[in-house]
C-alpha positions as CSV (number, residue, x, y, z in Angstrom):
1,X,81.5,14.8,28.7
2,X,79.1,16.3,26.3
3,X,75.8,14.0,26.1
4,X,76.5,14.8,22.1
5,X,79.4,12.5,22.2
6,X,78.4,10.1,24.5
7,X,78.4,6.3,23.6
8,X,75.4,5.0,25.2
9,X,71.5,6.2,25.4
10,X,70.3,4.8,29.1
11,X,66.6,3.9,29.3
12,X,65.4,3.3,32.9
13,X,62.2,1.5,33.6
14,X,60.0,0.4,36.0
15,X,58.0,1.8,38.4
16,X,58.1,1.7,42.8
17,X,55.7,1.6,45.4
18,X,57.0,4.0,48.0
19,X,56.1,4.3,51.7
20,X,53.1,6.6,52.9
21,X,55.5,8.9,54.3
22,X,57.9,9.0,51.8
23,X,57.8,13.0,50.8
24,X,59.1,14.6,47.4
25,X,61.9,16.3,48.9
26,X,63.1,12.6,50.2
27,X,62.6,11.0,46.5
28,X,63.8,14.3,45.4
29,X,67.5,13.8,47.4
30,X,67.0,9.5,46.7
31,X,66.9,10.0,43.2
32,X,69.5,13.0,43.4
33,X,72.3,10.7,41.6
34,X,70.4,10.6,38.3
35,X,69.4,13.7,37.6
36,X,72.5,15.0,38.3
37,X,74.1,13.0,36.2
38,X,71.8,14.3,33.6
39,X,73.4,17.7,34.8
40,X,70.1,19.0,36.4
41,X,69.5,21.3,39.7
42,X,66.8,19.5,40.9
43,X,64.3,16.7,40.5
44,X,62.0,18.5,38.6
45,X,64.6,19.7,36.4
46,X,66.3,16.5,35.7
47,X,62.8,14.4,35.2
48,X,62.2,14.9,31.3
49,X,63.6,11.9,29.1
50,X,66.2,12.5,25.9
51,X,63.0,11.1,24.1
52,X,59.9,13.8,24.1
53,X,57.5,10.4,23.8
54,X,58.7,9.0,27.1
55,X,57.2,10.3,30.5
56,X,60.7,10.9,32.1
57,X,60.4,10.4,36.0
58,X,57.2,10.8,37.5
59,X,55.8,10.8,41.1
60,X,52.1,9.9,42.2
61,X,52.0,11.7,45.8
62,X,48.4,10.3,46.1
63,X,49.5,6.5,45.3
64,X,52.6,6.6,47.0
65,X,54.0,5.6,43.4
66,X,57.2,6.4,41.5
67,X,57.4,5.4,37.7
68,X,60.8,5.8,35.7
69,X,60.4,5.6,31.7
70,X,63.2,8.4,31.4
71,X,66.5,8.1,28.9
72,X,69.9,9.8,29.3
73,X,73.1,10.1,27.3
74,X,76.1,8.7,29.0
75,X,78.9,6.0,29.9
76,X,79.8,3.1,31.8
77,X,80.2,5.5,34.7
78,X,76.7,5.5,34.8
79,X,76.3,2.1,36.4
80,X,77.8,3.6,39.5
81,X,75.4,6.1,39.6
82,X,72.5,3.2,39.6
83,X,74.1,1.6,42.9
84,X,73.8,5.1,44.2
85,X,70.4,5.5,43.1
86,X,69.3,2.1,44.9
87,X,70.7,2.3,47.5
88,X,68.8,5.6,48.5
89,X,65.6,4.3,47.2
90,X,65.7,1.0,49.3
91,X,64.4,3.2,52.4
92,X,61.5,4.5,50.5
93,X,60.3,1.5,49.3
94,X,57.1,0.0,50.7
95,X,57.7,-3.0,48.8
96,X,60.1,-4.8,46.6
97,X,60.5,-3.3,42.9
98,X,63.0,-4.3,39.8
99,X,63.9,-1.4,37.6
100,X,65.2,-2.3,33.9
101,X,68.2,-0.9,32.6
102,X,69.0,-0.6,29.2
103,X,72.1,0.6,27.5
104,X,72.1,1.4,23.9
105,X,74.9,1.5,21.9
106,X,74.7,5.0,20.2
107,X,77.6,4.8,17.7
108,X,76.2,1.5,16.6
109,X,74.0,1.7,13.2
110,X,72.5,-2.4,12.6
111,X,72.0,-1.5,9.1
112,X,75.6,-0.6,8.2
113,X,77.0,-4.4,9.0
114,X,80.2,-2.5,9.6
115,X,82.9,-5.2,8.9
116,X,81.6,-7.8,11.7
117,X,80.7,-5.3,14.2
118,X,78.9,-6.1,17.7
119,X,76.5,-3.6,19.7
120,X,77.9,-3.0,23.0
121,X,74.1,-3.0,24.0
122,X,73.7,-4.2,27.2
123,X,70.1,-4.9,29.5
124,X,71.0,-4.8,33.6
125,X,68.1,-5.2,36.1
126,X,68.0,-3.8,39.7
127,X,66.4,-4.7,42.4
128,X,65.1,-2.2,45.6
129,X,63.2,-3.4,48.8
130,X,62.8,-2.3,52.0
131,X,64.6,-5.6,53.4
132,X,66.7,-8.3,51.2
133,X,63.4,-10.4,51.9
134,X,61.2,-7.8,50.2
135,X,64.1,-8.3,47.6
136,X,64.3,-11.7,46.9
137,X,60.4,-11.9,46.4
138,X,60.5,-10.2,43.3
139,X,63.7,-11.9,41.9
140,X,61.2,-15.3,42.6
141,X,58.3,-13.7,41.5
142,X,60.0,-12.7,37.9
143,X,62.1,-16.1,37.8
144,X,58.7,-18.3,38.1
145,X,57.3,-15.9,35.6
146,X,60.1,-16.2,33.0
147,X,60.3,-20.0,33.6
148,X,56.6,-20.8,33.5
149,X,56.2,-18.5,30.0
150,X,59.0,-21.1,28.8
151,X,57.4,-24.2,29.8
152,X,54.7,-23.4,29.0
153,X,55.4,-23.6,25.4
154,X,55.6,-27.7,26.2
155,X,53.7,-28.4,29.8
156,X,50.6,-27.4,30.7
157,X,50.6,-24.7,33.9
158,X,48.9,-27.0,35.6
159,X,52.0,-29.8,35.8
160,X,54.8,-27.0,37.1
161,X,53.8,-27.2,40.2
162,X,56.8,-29.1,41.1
163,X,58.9,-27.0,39.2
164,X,57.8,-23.3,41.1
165,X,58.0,-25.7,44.4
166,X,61.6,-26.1,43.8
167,X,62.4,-22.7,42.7
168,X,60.9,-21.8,46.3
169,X,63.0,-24.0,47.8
170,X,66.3,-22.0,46.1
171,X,65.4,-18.7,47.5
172,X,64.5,-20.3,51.0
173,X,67.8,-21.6,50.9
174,X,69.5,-18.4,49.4
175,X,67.9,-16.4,52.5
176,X,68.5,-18.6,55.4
177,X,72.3,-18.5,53.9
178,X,71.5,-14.8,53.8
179,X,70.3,-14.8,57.6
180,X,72.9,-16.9,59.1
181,X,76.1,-15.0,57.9
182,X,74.2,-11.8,59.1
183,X,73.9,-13.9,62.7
184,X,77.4,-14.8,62.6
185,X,78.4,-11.7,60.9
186,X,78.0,-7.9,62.4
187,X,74.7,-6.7,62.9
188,X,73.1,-5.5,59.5
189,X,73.4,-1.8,58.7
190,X,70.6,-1.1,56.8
191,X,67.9,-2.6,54.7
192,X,67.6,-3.7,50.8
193,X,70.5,-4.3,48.4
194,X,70.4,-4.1,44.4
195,X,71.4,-7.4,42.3
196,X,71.6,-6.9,38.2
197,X,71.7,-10.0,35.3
198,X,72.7,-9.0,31.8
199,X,70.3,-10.4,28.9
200,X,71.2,-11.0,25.3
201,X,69.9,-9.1,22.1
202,X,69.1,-5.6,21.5
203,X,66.3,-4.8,23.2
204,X,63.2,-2.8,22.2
205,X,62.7,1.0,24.1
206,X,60.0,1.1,26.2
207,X,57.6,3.9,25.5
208,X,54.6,3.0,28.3
């Protein structure tokens, strides 16, 4: 498909703490699902965003550190190529990571009000980790964010206590769960996973 007809612009952001001996030719065949979907050769090829303003894909060999503020032209397919992508990156990862996902509807214009029309906008976020632990830490880490921010509006910070106490208390649940089926299950495989949640609105692009 050309990337003139099609009808999303992907932005993908976040950045990853890789292991020490994680090499470029590693992140080079991790990341190998995106950039050749972006119909690149190679890494350093396929790094440069849609957008001139954003940074693309970039990796800091001296802090171990891979940041992602890069934009592509595609479809739905591409969310296949995402599982791909996390998947590989789970064994490079030092520690847990979320990546933002963004798809913008290209064919939609908000100023036309064409006839009732909805975006088919849509905001996905992945997670990577060495292990599901690593995982689940930042899914807590974000969800005690987000819900603090909110209550914050009424509560002090001081009185959630309570409330981040029982948000622990979910994930230790979720992972024990997540430990016993792999006891009673067959032996895990391999380490990490991806998860995604859809949020509502059209988003602003990142450009940092």
């Amino acid at each position: 498909m050309s990337s003139y007809n099609a009808p999303f612009e992907i932005h993908v952001h976040g950045q990853v703490q890789l292991r020490a001996d994680a090499s470029f030719e590693q992140l080079q065949d991790a990341l190998k699902p995106l950039w050749k979907y972006a119909g690149a050769r190679s890494l350093a090829d396929g790094a440069t965003s849609a957008y001139e303003e954003e940074p693309g894909i970039k990796f800091d060999p001296k802090e171990h550190l891979l940041q992602i503020c890069w934009t592509v032209r595609g479809d739905e397919d591409f969310r296949q190529t995402l599982d791909e992508m996390c998947m590989n990156l789970n064994e490079l990862c030092e520690i847990g990571a979320a990546l933002e996902v963004t798809f913008y509807d290209a064919e939609f214009e908000e100023e036309d009000g064409q006839d009732g029309a909805e975006s088919r906008d849509d905001f996905v976020m992945l997670f990577v980790g060495p292990t599901p632990a690593a995982i689940m830490q930042v899914q807590r880490d974000l969800l005690v964010q987000d819900v603090v921010n909110m209550m914050e509006r009424h509560f002090d910070g001081a009185e959630l206590g309570g409330v981040v106490a029982e948000i622990d208390k979910l994930f230790t649940q979720r992972f024990d769960a997540l430990v016993n089926s792999l006891e009673i299950g067959k032996p895990p495989r391999g380490p990490g996973g991806s998860g995604s949640g859809h949020g509502a609105g059209r988003r602003p692009r990142h450009l940092h």
